[in-house]
C-alpha positions as CSV (number, residue, x, y, z in Angstrom):
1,X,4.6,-0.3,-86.8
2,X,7.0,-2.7,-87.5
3,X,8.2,-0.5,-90.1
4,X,7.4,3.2,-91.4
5,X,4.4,3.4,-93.1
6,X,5.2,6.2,-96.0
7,X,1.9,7.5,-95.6
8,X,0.0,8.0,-92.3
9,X,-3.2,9.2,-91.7
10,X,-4.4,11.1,-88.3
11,X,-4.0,8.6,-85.3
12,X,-3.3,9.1,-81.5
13,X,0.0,8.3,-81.1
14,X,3.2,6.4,-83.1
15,X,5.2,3.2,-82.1
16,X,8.0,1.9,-84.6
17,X,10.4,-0.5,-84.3
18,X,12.7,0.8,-86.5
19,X,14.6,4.1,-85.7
20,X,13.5,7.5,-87.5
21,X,15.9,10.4,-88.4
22,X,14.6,13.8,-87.2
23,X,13.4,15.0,-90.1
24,X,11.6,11.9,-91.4
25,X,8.0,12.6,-92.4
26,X,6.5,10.1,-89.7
27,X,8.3,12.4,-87.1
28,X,6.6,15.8,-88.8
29,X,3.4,14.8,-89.0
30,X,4.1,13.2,-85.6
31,X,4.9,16.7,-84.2
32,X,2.1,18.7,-86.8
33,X,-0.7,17.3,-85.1
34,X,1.1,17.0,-81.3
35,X,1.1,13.2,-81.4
36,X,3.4,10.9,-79.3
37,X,5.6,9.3,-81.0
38,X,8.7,6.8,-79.8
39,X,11.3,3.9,-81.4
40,X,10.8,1.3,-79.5
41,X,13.3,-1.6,-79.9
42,X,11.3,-4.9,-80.7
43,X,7.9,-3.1,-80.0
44,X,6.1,-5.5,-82.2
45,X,7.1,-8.3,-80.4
46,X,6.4,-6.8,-77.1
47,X,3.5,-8.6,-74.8
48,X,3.3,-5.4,-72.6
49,X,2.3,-3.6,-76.0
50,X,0.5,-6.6,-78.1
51,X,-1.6,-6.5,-75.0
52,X,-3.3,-2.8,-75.6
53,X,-3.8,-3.4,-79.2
54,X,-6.9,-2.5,-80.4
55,X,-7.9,-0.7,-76.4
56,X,-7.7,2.5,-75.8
57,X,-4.4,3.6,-74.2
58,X,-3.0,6.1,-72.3
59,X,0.4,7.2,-74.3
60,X,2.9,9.7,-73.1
61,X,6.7,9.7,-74.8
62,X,9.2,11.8,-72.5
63,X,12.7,12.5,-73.3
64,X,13.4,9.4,-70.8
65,X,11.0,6.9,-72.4
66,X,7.5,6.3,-73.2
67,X,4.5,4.8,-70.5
68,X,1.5,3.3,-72.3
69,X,-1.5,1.7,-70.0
70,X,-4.9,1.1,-70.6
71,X,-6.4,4.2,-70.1
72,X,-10.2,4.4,-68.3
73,X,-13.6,5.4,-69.5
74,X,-13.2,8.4,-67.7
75,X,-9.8,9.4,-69.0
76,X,-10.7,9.2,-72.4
77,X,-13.5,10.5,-72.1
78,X,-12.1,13.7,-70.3
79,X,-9.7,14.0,-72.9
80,X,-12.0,13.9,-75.9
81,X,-13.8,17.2,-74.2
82,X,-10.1,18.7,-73.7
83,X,-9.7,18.5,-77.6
84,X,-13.6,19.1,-78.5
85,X,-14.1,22.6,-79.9
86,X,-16.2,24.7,-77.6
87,X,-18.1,26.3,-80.5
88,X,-19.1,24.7,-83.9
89,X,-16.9,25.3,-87.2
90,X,-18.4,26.1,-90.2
91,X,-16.4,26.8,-92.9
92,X,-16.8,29.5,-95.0
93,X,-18.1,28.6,-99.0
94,X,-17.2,31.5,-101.9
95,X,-19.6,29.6,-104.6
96,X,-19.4,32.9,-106.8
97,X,-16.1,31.2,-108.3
98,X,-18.1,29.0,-110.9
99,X,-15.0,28.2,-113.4
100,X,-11.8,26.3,-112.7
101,X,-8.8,28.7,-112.4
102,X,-5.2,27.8,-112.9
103,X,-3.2,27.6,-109.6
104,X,-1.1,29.9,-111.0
105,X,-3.3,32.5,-110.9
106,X,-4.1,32.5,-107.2
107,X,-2.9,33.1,-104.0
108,X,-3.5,32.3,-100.0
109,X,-5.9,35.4,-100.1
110,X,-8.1,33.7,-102.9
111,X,-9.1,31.5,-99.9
């Protein structure tokens, strides 16, 4: 991004070319979902990065710097199954709650 987006949905990694503080949101949600995420100075204008744009990329950010490559087939695809649950998810439904109730009157165990 050339600048921080104030809203971000889920994606695999972060590139800005402005600086972030610690604390700024893009750098929470960055480390909430276990995302890379780097400052790069003039990123955007970059022809090693311009070049992966819409490819899937390999994306690691170390203390040290960043490497970003065009990842293989066979790397993404062996990292999809790293992440894939090993058993399905079903989430649990209470439909005996049939009226609207004021947030006020529940809690975390109400869910």
């Amino acid at each position: 991004f050339k600048s921080i987006p104030n809203d971000l949905s889920h994606v695999g990694g972060i590139i800005t070319d402005e600086p972030q503080t610690p604390l700024s949101h893009i750098n929470l949600k960055a480390k909430q979902n276990n995302m890379p995420n780097a400052y790069v100075k003039g990123a955007s204008t970059k022809p090693e990065i311009l070049s992966l744009v819409g490819k899937v990329v390999q994306y690691v950010v170390r203390a040290d710097g960043y490497e970003l490559r065009e990842a293989t087939q066979e790397e993404a695809d062996a990292w999809l199954e790293s992440v894939r649950p090993s058993t399905s998810q079903t989430p649990l439904s209470d439909l005996s709650v049939t009226e609207p109730v004021r947030l006020t009157e529940i809690g975390n165990a109400d869910w």
